[in-house]
C-alpha positions as CSV (number, residue, x, y, z in Angstrom):
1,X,6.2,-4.1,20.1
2,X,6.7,-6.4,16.8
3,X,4.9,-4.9,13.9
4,X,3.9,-6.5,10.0
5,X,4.0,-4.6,7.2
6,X,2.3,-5.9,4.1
7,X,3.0,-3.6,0.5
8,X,1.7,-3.3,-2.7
9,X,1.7,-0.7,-5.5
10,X,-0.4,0.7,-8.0
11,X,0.7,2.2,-11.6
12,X,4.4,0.8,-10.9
13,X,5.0,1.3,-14.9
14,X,4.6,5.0,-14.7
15,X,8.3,5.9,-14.8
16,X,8.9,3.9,-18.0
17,X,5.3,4.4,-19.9
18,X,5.6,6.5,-23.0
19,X,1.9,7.0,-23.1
20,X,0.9,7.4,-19.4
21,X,-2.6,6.9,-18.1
22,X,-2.3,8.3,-15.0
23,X,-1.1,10.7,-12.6
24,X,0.6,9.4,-9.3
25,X,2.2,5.8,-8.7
26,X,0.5,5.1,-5.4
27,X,3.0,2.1,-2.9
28,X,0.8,1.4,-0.1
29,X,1.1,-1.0,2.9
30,X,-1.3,-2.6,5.5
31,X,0.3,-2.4,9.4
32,X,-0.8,-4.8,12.0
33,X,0.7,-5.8,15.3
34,X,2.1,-9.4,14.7
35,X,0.2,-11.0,17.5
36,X,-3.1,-9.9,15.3
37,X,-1.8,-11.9,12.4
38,X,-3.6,-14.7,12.8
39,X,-7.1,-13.6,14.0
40,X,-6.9,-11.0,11.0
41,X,-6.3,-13.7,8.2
42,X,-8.8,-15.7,9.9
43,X,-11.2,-13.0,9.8
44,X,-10.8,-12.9,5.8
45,X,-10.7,-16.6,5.3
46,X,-14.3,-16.7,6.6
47,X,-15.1,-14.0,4.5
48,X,-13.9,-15.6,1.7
49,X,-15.5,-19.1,2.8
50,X,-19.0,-16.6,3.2
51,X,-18.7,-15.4,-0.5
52,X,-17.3,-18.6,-2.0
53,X,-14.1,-16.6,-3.2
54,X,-11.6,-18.9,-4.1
55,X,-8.4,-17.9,-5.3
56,X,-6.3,-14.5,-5.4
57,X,-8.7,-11.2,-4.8
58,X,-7.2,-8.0,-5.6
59,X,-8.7,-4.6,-7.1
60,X,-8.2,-5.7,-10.4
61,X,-10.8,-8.2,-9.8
62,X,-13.5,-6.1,-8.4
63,X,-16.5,-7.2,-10.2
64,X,-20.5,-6.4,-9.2
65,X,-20.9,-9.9,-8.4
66,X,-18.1,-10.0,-6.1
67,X,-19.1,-6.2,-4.8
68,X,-20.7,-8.2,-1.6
69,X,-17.3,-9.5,-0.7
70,X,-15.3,-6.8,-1.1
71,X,-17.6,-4.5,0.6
72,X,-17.9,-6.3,4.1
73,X,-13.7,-6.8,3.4
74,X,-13.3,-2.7,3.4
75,X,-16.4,-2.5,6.2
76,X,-14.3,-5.2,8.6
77,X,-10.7,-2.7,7.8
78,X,-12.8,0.0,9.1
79,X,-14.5,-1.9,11.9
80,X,-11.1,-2.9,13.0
81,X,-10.0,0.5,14.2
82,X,-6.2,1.1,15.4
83,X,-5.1,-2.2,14.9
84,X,-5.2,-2.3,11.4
85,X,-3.7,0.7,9.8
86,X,-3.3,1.6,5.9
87,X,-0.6,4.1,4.7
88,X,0.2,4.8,1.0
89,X,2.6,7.5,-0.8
90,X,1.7,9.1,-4.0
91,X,4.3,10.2,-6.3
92,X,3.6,12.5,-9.0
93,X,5.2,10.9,-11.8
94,X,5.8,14.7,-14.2
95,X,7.5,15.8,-11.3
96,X,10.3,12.7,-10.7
97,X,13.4,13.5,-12.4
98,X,15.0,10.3,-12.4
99,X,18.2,11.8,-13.9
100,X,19.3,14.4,-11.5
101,X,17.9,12.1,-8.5
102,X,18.1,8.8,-8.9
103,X,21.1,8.2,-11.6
104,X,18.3,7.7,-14.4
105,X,17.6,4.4,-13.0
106,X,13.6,4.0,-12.9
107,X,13.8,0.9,-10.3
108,X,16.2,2.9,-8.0
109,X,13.5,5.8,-7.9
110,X,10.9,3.2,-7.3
111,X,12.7,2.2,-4.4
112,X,13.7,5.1,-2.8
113,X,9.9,6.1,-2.7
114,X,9.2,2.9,-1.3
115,X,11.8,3.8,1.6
116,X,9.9,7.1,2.1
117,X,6.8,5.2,2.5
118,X,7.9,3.7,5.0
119,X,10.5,5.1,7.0
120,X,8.4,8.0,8.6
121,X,6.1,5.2,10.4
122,X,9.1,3.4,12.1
123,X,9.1,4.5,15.6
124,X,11.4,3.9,18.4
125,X,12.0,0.8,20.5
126,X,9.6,-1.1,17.9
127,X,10.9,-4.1,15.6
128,X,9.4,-4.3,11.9
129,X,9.1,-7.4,9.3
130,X,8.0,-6.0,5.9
131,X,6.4,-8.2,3.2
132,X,6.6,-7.0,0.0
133,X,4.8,-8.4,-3.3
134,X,7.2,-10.1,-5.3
135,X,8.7,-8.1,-8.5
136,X,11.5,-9.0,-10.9
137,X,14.0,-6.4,-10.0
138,X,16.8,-5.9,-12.4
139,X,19.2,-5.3,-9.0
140,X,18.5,-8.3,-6.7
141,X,19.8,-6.8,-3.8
142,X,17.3,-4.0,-3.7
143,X,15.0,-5.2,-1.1
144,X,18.4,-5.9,1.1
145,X,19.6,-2.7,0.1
146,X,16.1,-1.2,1.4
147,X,16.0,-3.0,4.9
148,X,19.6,-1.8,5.4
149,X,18.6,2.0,5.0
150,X,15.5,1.2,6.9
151,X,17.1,-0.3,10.0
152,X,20.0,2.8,10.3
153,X,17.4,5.4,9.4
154,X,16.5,4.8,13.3
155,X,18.7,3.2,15.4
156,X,16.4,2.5,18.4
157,X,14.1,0.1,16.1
158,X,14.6,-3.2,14.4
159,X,13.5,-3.9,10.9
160,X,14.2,-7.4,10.8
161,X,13.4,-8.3,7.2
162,X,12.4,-6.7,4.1
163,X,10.6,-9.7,2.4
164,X,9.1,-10.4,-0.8
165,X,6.7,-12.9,-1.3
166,X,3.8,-13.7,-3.8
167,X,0.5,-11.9,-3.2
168,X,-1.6,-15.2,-4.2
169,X,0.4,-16.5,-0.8
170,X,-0.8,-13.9,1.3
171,X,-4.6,-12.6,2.5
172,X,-3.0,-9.6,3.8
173,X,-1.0,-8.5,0.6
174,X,-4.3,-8.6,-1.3
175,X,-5.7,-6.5,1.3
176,X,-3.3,-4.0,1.0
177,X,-3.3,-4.2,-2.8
178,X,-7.5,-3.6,-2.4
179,X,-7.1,-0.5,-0.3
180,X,-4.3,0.7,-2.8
181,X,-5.7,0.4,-5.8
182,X,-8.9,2.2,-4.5
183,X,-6.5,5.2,-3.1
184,X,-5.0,5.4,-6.7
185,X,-8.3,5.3,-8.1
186,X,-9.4,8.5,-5.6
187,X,-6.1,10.5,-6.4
188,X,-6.1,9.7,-10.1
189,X,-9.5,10.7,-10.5
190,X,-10.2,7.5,-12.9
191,X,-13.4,6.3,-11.1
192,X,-16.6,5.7,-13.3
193,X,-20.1,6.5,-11.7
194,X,-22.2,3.6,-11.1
195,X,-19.4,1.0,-11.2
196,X,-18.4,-1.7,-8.7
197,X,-15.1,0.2,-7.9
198,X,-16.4,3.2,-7.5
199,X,-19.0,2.0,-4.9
200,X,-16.4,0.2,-3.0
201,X,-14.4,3.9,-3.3
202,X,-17.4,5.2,-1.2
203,X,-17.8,2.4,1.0
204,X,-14.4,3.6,2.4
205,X,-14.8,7.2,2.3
206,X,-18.2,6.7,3.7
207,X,-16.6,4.2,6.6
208,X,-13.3,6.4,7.3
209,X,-16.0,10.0,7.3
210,X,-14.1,11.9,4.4
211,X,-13.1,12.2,1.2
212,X,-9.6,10.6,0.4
213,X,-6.8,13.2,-0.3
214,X,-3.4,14.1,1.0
215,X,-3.1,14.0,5.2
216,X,-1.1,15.2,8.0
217,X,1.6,12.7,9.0
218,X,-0.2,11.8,11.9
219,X,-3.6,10.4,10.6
220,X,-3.2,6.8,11.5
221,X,-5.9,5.0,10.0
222,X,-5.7,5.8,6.3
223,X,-2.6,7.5,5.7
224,X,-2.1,9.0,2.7
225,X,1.5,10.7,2.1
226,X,1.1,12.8,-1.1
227,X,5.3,13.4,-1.6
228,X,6.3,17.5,-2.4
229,X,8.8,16.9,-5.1
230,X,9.0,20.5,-5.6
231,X,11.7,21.7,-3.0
232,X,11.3,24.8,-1.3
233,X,10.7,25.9,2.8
């Protein structure tokens, strides 16, 4: 079967803030079947063209007058079942140590998380395009570098590209960034009662029939791949 795989991140800056506010860097991505492409940004075109949305919509921008929109966008995710699938890692950011690990190169450490995101959801006899939102990378060949490790990390799939491409280009990216930023908002505890995000935060939780917080490797739905950095068994 041919998969998409459409990525985002939220709190990318925590490996290089002096003052951080926040706990985990969360990467998530959005995993459809590619023959579902097109009915699924269809399906948020007219919700867009419902709610008179125009432009980019991401987490950043949920506001209480746009609450109605994103609301019936996280209801339709759920509604959607199996063939739309959300899975994000969180990295504890006072537990990387880039030195040791990653030759003190923050953007390597990004990445390699990145490749633990998504390597444990590439299954055999499958073929995988990944979109990624576009970044500046001080290394330009990180994203080939990343579909490289991808592809030999199992050798009875395909990952065919690792792209990057601007969110504002792509319903889907903003979808993923959406369910991301409210995962990082769960796991970094930084939701305020009574606000727009917060009720969007429960429309989920509420939707999915739990609280969001670390799972097994096997919850497909909402995945949420809390990383051990601490070795051990």
């Amino acid at each position: 079967m041919n998969f998409e795989v459409y990525c985002d991140e939220s709190r990318p800056d925590l490996f290089a803030s002096r003052n951080p506010k926040a706990e985990f860097l969360v990467i998530g991505s959005l995993w459809l079947q590619r023959e579902d492409r097109s009915e699924c940004k269809a399906a948020i075109h007219a919700l867009r063209d419902k709610y008179r949305v125009g432009g980019e919509f991401k987490w950043q921008k949920v506001s209480p007058s746009r609450f109605e929109f994103y609301r019936d966008l996280v209801e339709w995710f759920i509604a959607a079942g199996q063939r739309l699938r959300f899975r994000c890692i969180a990295v504890e950011h006072t537990k990387v140590d880039l030195v040791h690990y990653h030759d003190d190169d923050q953007e390597l450490g990004f990445y390699k998380f990145y490749y633990q995101m998504l390597r444990h959801w590439i299954t055999n006899f499958n073929e995988y395009s990944i979109f990624c939102d576009a970044k500046k990378n001080r290394d330009p060949n990180r994203l080939r570098v990343l579909r490289r490790c991808l592809d030999l990390a199992n050798l009875c799939s395909t990952v065919t590209c690792v792209q990057a491409i601007r969110s504002n280009e792509s319903v889907l990216i903003q979808l993923a960034d959406v369910l991301t930023g409210i995962a990082s908002t769960r796991l970094n505890r930084t939701h305020q009662p009574r606000t727009a995000k917060t009720k969007l935060l429960d429309t989920l939780e509420a939707g999915l029939g739990k609280t969001l917080r670390r799972t097994l490797k096997a919850e497909q739905k909402f995945n949420v791949f809390v990383i051990d950095l601490t070795g051990g068994w």
